[in-house]
C-alpha positions as CSV (number, residue, x, y, z in Angstrom):
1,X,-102.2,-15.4,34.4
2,X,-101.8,-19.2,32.6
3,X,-98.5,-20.2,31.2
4,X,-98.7,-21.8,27.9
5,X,-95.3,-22.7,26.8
6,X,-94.2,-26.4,25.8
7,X,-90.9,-27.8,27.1
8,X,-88.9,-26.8,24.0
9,X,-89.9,-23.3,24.5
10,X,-90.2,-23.6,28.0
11,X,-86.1,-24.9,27.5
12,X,-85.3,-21.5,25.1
13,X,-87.8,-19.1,27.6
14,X,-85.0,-20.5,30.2
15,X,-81.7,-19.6,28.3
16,X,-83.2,-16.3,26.8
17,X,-84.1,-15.3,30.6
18,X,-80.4,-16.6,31.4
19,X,-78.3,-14.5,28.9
20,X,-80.0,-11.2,28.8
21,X,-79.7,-11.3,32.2
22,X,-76.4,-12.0,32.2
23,X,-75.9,-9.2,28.8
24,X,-77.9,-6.7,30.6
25,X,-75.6,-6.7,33.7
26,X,-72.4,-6.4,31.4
27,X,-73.7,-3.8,28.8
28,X,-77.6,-3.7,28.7
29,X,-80.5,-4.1,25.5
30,X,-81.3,-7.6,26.5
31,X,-84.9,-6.5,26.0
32,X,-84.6,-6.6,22.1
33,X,-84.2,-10.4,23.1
34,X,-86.7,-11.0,25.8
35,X,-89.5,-8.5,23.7
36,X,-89.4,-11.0,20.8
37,X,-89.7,-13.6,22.8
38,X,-92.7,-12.2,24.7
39,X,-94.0,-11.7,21.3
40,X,-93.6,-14.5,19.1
41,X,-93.0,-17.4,21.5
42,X,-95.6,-16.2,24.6
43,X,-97.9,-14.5,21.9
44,X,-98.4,-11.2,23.7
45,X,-99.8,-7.9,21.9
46,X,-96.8,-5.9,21.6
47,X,-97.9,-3.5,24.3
48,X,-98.1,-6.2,27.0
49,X,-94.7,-7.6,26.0
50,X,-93.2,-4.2,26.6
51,X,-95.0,-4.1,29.8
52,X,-94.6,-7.7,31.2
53,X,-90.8,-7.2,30.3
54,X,-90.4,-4.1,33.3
55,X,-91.3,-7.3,35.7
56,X,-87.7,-8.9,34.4
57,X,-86.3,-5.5,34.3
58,X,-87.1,-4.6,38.1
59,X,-86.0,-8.0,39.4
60,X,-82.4,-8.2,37.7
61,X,-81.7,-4.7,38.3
62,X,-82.2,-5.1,41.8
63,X,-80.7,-8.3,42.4
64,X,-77.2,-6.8,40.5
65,X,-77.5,-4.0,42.4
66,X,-77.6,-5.5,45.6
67,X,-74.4,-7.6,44.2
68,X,-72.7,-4.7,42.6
69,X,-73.5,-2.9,46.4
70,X,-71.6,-5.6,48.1
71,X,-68.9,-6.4,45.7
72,X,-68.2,-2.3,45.5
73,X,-68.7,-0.5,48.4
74,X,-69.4,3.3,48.2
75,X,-70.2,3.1,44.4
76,X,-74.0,4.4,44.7
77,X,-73.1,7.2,46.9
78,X,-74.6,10.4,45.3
79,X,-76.5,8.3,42.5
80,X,-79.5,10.4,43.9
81,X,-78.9,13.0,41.7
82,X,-79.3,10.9,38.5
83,X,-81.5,9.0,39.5
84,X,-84.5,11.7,40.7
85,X,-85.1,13.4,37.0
86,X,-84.3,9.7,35.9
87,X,-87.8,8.8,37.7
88,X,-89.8,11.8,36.8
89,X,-89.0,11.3,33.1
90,X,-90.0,7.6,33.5
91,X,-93.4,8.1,34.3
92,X,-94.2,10.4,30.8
93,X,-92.3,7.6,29.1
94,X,-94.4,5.1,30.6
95,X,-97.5,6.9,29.9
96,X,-96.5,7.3,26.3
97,X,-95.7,3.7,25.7
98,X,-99.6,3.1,26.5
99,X,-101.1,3.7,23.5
100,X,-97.8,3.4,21.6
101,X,-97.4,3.3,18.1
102,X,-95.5,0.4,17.1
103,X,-94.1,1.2,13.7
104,X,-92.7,4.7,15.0
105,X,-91.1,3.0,18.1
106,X,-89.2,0.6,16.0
107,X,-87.4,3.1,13.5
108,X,-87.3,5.7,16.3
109,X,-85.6,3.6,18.4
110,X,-83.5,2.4,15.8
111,X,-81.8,5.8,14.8
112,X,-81.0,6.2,18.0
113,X,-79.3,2.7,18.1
114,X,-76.9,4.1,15.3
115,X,-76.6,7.7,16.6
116,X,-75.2,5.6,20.0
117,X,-73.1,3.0,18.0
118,X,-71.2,6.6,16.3
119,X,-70.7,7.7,19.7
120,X,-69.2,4.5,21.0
121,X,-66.6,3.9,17.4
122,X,-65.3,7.3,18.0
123,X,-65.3,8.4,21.3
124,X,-63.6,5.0,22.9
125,X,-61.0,6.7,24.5
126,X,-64.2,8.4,27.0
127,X,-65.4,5.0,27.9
128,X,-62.4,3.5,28.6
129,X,-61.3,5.9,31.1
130,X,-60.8,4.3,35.0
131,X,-60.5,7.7,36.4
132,X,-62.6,10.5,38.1
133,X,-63.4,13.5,37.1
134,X,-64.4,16.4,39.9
135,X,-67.7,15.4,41.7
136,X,-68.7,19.1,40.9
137,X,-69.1,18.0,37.4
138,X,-70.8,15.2,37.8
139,X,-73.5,17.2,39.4
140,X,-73.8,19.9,36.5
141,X,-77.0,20.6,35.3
142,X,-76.5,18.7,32.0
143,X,-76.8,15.7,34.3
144,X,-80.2,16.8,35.3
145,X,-81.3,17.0,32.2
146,X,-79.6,14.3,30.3
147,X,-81.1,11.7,32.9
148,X,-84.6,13.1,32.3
149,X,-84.7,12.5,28.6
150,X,-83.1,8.9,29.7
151,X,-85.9,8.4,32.0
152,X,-88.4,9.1,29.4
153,X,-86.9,6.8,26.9
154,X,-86.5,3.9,29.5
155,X,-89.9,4.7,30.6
156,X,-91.1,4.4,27.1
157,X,-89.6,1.1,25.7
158,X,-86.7,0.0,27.9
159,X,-84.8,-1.7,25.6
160,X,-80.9,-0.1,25.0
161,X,-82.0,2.1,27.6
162,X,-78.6,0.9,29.6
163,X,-77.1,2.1,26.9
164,X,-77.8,5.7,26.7
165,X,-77.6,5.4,30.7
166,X,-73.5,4.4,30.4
167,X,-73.6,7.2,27.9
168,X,-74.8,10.0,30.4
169,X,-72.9,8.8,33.3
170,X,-69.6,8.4,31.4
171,X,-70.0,11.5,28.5
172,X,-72.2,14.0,30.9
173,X,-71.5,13.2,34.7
174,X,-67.9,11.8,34.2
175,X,-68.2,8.6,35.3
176,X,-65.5,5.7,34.3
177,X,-67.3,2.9,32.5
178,X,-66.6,0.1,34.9
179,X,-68.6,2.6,37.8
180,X,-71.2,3.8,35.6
181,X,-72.2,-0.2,34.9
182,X,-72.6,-0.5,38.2
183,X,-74.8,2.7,38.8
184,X,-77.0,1.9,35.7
185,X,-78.3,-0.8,37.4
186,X,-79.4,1.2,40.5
187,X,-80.9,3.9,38.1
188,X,-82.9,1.3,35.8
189,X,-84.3,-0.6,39.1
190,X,-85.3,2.7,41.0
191,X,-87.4,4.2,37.6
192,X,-88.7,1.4,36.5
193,X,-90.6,1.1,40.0
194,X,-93.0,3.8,38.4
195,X,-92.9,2.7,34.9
196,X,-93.8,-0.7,36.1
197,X,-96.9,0.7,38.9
198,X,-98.4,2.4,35.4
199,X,-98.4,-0.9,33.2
200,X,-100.3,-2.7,36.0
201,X,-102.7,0.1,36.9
202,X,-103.5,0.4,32.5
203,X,-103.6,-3.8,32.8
204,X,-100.9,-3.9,30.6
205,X,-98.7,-6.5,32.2
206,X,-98.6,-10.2,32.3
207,X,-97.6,-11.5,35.2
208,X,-96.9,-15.1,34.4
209,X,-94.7,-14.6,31.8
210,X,-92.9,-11.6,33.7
211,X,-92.2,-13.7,36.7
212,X,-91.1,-16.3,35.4
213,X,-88.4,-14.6,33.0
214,X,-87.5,-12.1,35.8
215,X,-86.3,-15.5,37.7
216,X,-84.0,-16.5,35.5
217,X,-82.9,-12.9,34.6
218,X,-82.3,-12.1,38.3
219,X,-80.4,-15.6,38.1
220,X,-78.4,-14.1,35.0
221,X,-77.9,-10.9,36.5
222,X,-76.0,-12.7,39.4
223,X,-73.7,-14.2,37.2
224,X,-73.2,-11.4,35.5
225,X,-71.7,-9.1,38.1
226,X,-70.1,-12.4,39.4
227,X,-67.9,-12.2,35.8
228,X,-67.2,-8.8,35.7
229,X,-66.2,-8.6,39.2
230,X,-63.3,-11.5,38.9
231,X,-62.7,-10.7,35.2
232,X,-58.9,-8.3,34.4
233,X,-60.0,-5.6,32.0
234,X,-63.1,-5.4,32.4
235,X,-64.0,-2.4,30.7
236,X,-62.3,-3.1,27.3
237,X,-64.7,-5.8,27.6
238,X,-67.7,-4.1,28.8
239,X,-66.8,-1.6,25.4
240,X,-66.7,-4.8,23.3
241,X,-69.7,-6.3,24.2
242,X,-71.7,-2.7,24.1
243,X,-70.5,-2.0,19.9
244,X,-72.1,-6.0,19.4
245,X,-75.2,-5.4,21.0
246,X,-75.5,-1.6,19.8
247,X,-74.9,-3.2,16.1
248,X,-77.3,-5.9,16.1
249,X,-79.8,-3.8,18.3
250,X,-79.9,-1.1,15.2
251,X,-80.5,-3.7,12.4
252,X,-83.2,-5.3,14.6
253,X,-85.6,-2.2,14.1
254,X,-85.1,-1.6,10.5
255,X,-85.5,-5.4,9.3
């Protein structure tokens, strides 16, 4: 599909692709930036925006995980078990989000932004953790189930999806935040595979615009687990960054 963009947006296209990348490696909701953009800039119906964004989606995730795979060896051992009801639940999402009803999406989604912010002001001391639980806990049933509903969320709309995935893996399976950033990448690429095969089947998906912002995403992405890799701290960071974007990803949907 043609690309219509002039160099001023073709410049902004560039950094937009860049950042979320980059913010979707180190905490995740990038898509309330790259969704707008779709919208506004590319002039998409919002439908094919939330489509055309999996193409970004899929490219990142798997070019972080493939960094976060060599960087921390061992780390997706097991992620199986997350990541099976994660797919199942992405393909009702993804069916869903075809005839979607925009207005109920935004406040819907929304809530849930400020039900997630609560859980992230009072509950630091859960993220924050760098240790283990038991692996028999991690593979409860809760976990089963909480990654289901996640898949049908991300499946859905995508965006903040990351951060209800760091919620399940650090407040369900036990997971310290630093290793469940890691793992959420895994997840989001392996069930949006499915998500992604719907949108294009339904001819929901642009794929010039999708390409083209998956490149610099996956360029972002690199980066990304490049910085948290080297930086000390990096979950008090990772905590910092996820109460701005949960914040500003809330007010997004009721403005």
């Amino acid at each position: 599909m043609d690309i219509d963009l002039s160099l001023v947006d073709f410049l902004l296209f560039a950094f937009a692709g860049l950042f979320t990348g980059v913010i979707n490696t180190l905490a995740g909701s990038g898509s309330l930036i790259t969704l707008p953009i779709f919208i506004f800039m590319c002039g998409l119906p919002p439908s094919v925006a939330n489509a055309t964004n999996r193409i970004g989606v899929f490219m990142q995730s798997g070019v972080a995980s493939f960094r976060y795979n060599k960087t921390f060896p061992g780390l997706y051992k097991g992620v199986e078990w997350l990541a099976i009801p994660a797919v199942f639940g992405s393909i009702i999402g993804s069916k869903i989000a075809v005839d979607l009803d925009e207005k109920t999406m935004n406040y819907s989604i929304g809530v849930l932004m400020i039900v997630m912010l609560i859980v992230l002001l009072f509950k630091p001391q859960k993220w924050l953790q760098e240790t283990l639980d038991s692996g028999e806990k991690k593979k409860h049933w809760s976990s089963l189930l909480a990654f289901f509903f996640i898949g049908i969320y991300g499946g859905f709309l995508q965006a903040g999806v990351g951060v209800f995935l760091l919620a399940g893996m650090v407040l369900v399976s036990k997971y310290s935040l630093k290793q469940a950033n890691g793992i959420k990448l895994l997840i989001t690429f392996i069930f949006t595979v499915p998500a992604l095969a719907l949108f294009i089947y339904y001819g929901k998906v642009h794929f010039g615009y999708g390409i083209l912002m998956g490149i610099f995403q996956s360029i972002g992405a690199w980066l990304g687990v490049k910085f948290i890799a080297k930086i000390p701290n990096a979950n008090v960071w990772i905590y910092r960054i996820l109460i701005v974007v949960v914040a500003i990803s809330a007010s997004k949907f009721f403005l």
